[in-house]
C-alpha positions in Angstrom: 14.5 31.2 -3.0 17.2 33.8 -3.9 16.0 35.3 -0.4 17.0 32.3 1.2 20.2 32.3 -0.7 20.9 36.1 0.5 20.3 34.7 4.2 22.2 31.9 4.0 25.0 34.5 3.4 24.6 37.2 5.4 25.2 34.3 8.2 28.5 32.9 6.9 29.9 35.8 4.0 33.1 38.0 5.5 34.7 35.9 7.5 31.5 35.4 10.2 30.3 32.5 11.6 27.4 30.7 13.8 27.3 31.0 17.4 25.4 27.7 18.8 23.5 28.9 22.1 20.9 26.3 21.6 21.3 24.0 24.3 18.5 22.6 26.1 18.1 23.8 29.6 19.3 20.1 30.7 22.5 21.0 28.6 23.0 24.2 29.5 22.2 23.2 34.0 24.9 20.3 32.9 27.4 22.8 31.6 26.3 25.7 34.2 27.0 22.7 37.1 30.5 21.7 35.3 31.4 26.0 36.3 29.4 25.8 39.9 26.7 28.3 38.5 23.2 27.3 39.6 21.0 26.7 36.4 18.0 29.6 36.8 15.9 30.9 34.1 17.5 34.3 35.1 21.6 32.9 35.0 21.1 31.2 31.5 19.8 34.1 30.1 22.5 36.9 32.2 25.0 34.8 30.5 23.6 34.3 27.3 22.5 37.9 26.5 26.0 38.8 27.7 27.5 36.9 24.7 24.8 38.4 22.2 25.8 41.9 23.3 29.3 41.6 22.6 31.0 43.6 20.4 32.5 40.7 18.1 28.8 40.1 17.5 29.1 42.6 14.5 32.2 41.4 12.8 32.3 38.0 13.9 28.8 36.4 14.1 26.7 36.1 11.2 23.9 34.0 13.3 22.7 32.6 16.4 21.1 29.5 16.8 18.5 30.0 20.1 16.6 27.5 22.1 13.1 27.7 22.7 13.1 29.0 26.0 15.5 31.7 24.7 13.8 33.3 21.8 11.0 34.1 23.8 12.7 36.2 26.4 13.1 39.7 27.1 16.2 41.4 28.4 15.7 44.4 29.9 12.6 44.8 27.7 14.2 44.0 24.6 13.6 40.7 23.0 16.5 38.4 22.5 16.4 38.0 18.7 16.1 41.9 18.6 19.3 42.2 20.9 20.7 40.1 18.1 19.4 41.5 14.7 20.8 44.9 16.4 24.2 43.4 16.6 23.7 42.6 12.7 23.0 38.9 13.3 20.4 36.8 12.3 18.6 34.8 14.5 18.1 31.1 14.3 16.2 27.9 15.9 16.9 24.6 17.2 13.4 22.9 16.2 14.0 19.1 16.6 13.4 17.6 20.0 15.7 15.4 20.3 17.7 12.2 19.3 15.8 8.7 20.4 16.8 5.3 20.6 16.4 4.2 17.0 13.8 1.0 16.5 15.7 -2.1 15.6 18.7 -0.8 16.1 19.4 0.0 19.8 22.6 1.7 19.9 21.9 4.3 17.1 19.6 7.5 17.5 16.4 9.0 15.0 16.2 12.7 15.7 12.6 13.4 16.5 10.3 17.0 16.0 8.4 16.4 12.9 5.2 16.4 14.5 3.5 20.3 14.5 6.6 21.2 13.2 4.9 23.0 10.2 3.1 24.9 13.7 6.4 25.5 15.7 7.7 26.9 12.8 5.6 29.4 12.0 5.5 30.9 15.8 9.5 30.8 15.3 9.2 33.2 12.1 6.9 35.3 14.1 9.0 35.6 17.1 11.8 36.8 13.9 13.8 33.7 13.3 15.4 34.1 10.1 16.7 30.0 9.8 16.5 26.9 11.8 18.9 24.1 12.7 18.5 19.9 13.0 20.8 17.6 13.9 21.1 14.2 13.5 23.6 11.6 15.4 25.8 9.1 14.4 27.9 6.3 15.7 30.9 5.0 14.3 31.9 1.3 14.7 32.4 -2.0 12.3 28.8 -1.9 11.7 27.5 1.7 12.3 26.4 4.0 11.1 24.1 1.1 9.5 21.8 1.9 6.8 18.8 2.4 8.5 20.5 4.9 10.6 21.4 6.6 7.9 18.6 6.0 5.8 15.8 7.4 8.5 18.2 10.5 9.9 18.6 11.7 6.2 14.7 11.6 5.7 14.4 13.4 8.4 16.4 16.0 7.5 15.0 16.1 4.6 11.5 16.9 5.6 12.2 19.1 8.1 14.9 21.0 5.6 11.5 21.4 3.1 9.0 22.2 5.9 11.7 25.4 7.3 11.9 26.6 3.6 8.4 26.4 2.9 8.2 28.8 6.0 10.4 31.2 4.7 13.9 30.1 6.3 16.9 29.0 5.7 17.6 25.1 7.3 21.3 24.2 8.7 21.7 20.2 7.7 23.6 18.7 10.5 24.6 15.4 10.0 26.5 14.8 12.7 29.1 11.5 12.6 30.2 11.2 16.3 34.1 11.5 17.5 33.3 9.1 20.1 35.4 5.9 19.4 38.8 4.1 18.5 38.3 4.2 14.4 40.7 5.8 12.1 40.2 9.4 10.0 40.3 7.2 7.1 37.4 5.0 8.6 35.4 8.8 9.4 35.9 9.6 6.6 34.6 6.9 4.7 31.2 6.7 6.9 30.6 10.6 6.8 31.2 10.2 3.3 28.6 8.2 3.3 25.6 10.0 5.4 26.4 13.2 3.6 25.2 11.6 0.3 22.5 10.0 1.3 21.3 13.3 3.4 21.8 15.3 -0.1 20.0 12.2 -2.0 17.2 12.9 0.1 17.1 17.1 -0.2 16.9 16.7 -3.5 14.1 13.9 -3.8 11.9 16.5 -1.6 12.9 19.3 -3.5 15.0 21.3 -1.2 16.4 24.2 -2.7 20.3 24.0 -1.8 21.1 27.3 -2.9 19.0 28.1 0.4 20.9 25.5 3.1 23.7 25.6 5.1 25.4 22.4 5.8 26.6 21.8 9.3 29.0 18.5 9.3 32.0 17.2 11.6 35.7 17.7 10.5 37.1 14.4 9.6 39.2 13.5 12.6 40.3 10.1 14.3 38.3 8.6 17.0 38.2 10.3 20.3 39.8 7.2 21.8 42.1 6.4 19.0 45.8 5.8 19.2 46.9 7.6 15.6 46.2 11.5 15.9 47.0 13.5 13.0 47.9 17.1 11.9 45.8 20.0 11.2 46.9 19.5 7.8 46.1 16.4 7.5 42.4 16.8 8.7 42.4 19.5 6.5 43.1 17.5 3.6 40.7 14.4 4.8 37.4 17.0 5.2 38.2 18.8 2.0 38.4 15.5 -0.1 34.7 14.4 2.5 33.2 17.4 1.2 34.4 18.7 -2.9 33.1 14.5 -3.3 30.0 14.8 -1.7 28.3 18.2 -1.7 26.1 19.4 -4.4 28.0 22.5 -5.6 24.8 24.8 -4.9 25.2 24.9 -1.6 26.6 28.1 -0.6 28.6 27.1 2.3 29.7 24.7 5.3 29.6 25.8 9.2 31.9 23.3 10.9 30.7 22.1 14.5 33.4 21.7 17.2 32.1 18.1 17.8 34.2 17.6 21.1 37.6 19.4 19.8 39.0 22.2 22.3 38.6 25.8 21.5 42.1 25.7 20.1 41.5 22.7 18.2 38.7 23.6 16.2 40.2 27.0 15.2 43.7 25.5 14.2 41.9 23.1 12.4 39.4 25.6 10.7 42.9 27.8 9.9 43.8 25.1 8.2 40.9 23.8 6.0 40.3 27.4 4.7 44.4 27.8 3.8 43.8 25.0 1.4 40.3 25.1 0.2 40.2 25.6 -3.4 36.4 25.3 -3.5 33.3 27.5 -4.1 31.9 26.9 -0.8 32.2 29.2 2.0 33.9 27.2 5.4 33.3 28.9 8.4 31.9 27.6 12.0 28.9 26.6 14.3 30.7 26.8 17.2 29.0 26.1 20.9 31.8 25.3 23.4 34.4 25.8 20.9 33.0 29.6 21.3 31.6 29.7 24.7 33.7 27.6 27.4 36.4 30.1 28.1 34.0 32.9 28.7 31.5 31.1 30.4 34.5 29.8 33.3 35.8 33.6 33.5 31.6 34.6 34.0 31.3 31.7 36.2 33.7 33.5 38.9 31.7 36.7 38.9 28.9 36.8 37.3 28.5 40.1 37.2 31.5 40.8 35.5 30.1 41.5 31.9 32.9 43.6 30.7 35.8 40.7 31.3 33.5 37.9 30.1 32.6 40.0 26.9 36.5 40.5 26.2 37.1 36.6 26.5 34.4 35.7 24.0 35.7 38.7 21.9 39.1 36.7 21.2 37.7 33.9 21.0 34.9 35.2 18.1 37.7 37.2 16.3 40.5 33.7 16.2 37.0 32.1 14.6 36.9 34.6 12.4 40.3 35.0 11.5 40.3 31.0 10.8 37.6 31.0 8.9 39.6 33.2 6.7 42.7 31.4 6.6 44.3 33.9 8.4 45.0 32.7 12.4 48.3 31.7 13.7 49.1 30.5 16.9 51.2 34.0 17.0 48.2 35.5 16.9 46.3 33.6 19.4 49.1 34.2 22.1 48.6 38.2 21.6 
């Protein structure tokens, strides 16, 4: 287990973070369409190997989380998750297959994989993923998240948390409590509150080893739709309170997700959660769009262009950094 521990982090010690590059290729063709890029095998990998071969790779990203079809490509007759342990990086796995209607409760998700995923898993470690990622989905409204929700998504992650370690990787726990809505940051909260004790509940019933997780949670923020936004401070404050009362203190640290904030957003944000964390736990990032978006509109225009997309995602990996170290300003972003 202390192996697991000195994985865990090497992905999120020194300021690095997690670059998310697991989206399905349905995901990736709907964000490749959004840029007018046509979603081949050959363009999601041109722009995803141009990312792993960037510079900010060494100082800036601790892991990368890789889709299926991903891991098992070459680049220029290197395999991807070589092209990123050479960078310094360890490579990761998205192994669930999905979120699905939940039974008896129609407008709330299960995240599904379970099945062969004891199988899956070991083909992952062979192909050289080092840890793995599942996440689960949930709503916010008067009645959700309701306790099955909660209840079945925690077990889930549970199992599939003990099944990784058992293969000799480290698991990221992403609950993740959806922005989508009108509900206050009081009322998120409250509810993510809520799934992140039941999720750690249900590690430690199945005997997860936490020194050898990541956690992977939403910032506390307002509803997407609400009327009352708040400062960075403020959120800050709310998802530090979320976390030093619900965490187990063995786990060694917390990778944000973006959930649907702008690039900006979830750095200023990050900034200012690490300025006032007076906890043991490491708070750095998971980042997808939050790390990808601006590069992927400058690649989208020629893609070809690997030099200029590479310097895009470099600012943008280096103002993740600096946040996740307390030490970004928006001085600092405009140079």
């Amino acid at each position: 287990m202390s192996e697991l521990n000195n994985i865990a982090l090497k992905i999120i010690s020194l300021g690095k973070g997690i670059l998310a590059a697991d989206e399905s290729t349905g995901t990736m063709k709907k964000r490749l369409d959004s840029v007018n890029v046509v979603s081949t095998e050959e363009n999601r990998l041109k722009f995803r190997n141009t990312l792993f071969s960037s510079e900010s790779m060494k100082s800036c990203i601790g892991g990368v989380i890789l889709y299926d079809e991903t891991i098992k490509q070459n680049f220029n007759n290197t395999s991807i998750p070589k092209i990123i342990l050479e960078k310094g990086s360890v490579p990761g796995i998205k192994v669930d297959t999905g979120a699905k209607i939940l039974a008896n409760s129609k407008d709330e998700k299960i995240t599904e994989g379970l099945d062969g995923l004891r199988e899956r898993l070991k083909i992952y470690y062979s192909l050289g993923a080092r840890f793995a990622k599942w996440r689960g989905v949930y709503v916010i409204s008067d009645s959700f998240p309701s306790k099955i929700a909660i209840s079945t998504n925690a077990h889930a992650l549970a199992r599939y948390s003990a099944l990784v370690q058992e293969s000799g990787m480290v698991p990221i726990v992403e609950p993740e409590v959806l922005m989508d809505g009108t509900h206050s940051a009081e009322t998120c909260l409250k509810k993510t509150s809520e799934v992140i004790k039941k999720c750690y509940e249900e590690l430690i019933l199945h005997k997860v080893e936490l020194t050898g997780t990541i956690l992977k949670p939403n910032m506390i923020l307002p509803g997407s739709s609400s009327n009352k936004k708040i400062s960075a401070e403020e959120i800050a404050d709310l998802t530090l309170k979320c976390l030093t009362e619900s965490v187990p203190s063995e786990v060694p640290g917390i990778a944000f997700l973006s959930g649907g904030q702008t690039e900006i957003e979830a750095t200023k944000n990050l900034n200012a959660i690490n300025k006032k964390n007076k906890s043991n736990f490491i708070m750095t990032y998971s980042y997808g769009r939050a790390l990808q978006q601006s590069a992927l509109k400058h690649w989208s225009k020629n893609l070809d262009d690997i030099e200029g997309t590479q310097k895009v995602f470099n600012h943008r990996a280096n103002m993740c950094s600096l946040a996740a170290k307390g030490k970004w300003s928006e001085q600092i972003e405009k140079n």
